[in-house]
N, C-alpha and C positions, 0 to 999 in steps of 0.2 A: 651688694654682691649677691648672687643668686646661689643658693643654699645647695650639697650635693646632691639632694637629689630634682631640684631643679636647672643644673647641669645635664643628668644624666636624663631627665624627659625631653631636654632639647634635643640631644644626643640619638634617644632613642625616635626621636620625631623624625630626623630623618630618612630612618630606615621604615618609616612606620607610612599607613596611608593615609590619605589627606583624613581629618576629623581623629584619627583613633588615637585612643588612651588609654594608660594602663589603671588597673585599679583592681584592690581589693579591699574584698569586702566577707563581714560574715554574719550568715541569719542565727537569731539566737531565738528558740521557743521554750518558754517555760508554760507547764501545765498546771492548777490547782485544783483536783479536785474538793471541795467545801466541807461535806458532807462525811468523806470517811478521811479527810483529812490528811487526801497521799499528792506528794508531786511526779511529776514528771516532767525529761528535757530533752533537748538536744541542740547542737551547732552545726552550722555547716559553713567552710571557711571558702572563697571562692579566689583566685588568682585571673583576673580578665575571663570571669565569668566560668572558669577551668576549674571544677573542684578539688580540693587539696587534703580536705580535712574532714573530718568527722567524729561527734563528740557524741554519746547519753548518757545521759543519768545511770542507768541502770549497769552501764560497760565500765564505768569510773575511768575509761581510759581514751585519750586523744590518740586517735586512729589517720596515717596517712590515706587519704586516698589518690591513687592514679600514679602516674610518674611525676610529675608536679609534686605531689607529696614526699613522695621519697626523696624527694632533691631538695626541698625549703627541710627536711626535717632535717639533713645535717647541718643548719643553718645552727648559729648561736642562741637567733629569735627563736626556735622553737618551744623551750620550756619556760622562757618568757611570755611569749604568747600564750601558753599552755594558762600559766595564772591567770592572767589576763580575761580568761574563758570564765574559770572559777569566779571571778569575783564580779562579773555582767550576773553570770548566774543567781549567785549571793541577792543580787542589788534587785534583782526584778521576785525573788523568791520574798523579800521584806517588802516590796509595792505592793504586788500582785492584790493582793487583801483590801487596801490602801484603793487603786484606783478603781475597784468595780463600781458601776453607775447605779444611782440611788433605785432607779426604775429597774434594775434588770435584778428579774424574780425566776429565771431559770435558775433551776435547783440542778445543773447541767456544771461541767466544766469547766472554769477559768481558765484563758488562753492568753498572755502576753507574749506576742511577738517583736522581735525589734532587728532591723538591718545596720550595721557598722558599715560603712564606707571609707573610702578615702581616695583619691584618684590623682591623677599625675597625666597632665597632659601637654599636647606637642609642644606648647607655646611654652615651657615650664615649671609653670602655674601649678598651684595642688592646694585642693581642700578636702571637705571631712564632714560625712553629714547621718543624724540618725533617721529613721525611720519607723514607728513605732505603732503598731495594731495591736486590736483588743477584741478576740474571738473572731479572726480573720478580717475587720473594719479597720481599713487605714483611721490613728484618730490624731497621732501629734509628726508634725516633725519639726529636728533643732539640726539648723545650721549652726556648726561648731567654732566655725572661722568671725560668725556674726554674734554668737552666743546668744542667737534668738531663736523662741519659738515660735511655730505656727501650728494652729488649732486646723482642721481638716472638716472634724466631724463636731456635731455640737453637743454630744455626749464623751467629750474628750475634756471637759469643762473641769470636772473635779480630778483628772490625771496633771492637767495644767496646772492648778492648783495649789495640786500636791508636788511636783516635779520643779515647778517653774518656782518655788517659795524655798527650793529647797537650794541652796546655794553648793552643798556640797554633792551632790544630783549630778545640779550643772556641770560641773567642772571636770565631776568624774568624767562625765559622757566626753566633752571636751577632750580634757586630756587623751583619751584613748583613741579618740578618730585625728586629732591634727597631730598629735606627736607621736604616740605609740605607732598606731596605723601606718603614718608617713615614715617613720623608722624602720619600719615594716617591708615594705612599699620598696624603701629605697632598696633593703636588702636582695628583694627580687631582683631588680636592675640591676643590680654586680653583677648576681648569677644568670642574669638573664640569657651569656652565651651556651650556659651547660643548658638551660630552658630547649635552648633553640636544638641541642643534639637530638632531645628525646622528643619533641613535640613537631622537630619538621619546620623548612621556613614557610612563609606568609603563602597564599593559595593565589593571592590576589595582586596582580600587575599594573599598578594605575600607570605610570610612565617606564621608559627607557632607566631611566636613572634609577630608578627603584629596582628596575630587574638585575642591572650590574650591582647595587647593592648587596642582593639578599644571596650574592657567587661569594660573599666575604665569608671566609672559617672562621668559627666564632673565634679559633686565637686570635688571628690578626685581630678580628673586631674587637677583643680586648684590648688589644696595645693600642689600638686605635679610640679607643677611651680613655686607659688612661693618660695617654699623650695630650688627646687635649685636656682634659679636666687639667694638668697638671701647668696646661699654657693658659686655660683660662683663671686658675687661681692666681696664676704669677703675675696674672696685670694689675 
């Protein structure tokens, strides 16, 4: 049986255009300067590419941004999500050190950067993948659902090393894109009808059927979700 929030990707697939899926995702930058031994960060949380959030170091405070923000932040997830931030940050501030490359003799700034994903699409499908640069060079990524990585760049040899031997790394990263994220994820799709008051429907008309769709008020469209989810759980 297809889990709720692959219900609700079905759901939303129909009102949606051929290919599109929802997904979020969020960039985490951490900075090390070496030398005088100071950090610096920041996040950026994106909702289908829609900015929502914004984090640094130096603000200590998660910031909504846009109307998207101000609508996930009365969310539950919000101050769970909020940890969530702290503790990526944590984890890449105890690497950072750990995976510079033997050869790099810039006496310059440490830059780890890493992309959280997770996505939900039409067919109902959802997975969760990292992305992880080192002084703006894409150098690893880990499929979360595969629990593999892939090496990119071939100065990413000792971050593999270090990341990929490290069992508790793994899991973390894991965890947070296929369950947190999807947790996440799904929570947008509840909301998605108050999404639709403040953001406007779709611009884009691929058929007839589509366009009598997107005349639906997000109430109906709700009762018209939970209606089915409630017929599809009952078989």
């Amino acid at each position: 049986m297809l889990s709720l929030l692959g219900l609700l990707c079905l759901l939303h697939g129909i009102w949606a255009a051929p290919g599109d899926l929802h997904s979020l995702c969020y960039d985490f930058t951490v900075i090390f300067k070496p030398v005088i031994q100071q950090w610096s960060c920041e996040v950026q949380g994106k909702v289908d590419e829609k900015s929502f959030l914004y984090y640094n170091c130096d603000i200590k405070e998660v910031k909504p941004s846009g109307l998207l923000g101000k609508e996930i932040q009365r969310t539950n997830t919000w101050e769970e999500q909020n940890e969530m931030l702290m503790d990526v940050i944590d984890v890449f501030k105890q690497q950072l050190p750990e995976v510079e490359p033997k050869n790099y003799t810039i006496r310059g700034p440490l830059t780890l950067q890493g992309r959280m994903s997770c996505q939900c699409e039409a067919n109902g499908l959802s997975n969760g993948s990292w992305r992880f640069s080192f002084n703006g060079q894409i150098f690893l990524l880990f499929d979360s659902k595969k629990r593999k990585w892939t090496v990119v760049h071939s100065g990413a040899r000792l971050m593999e090393k270090t990341w990929v031997n490290d069992r508790d790394v793994t899991e973390f990263f894991r965890k947070i894109s296929v369950g947190d994220c999807r947790r996440w994820l799904e929570n947008f799709l509840v909301h998605w009808d108050k999404m639709l008051e403040t953001t406007g429907p779709p611009t884009v008309v691929p058929n007839a059927f589509h366009a009598k769709a997107t005349t639906i008020g997000p109430r109906l469209w709700t009762l018209l979700v939970i209606l089915t989810i409630s017929v599809l759980l009952g078989t």
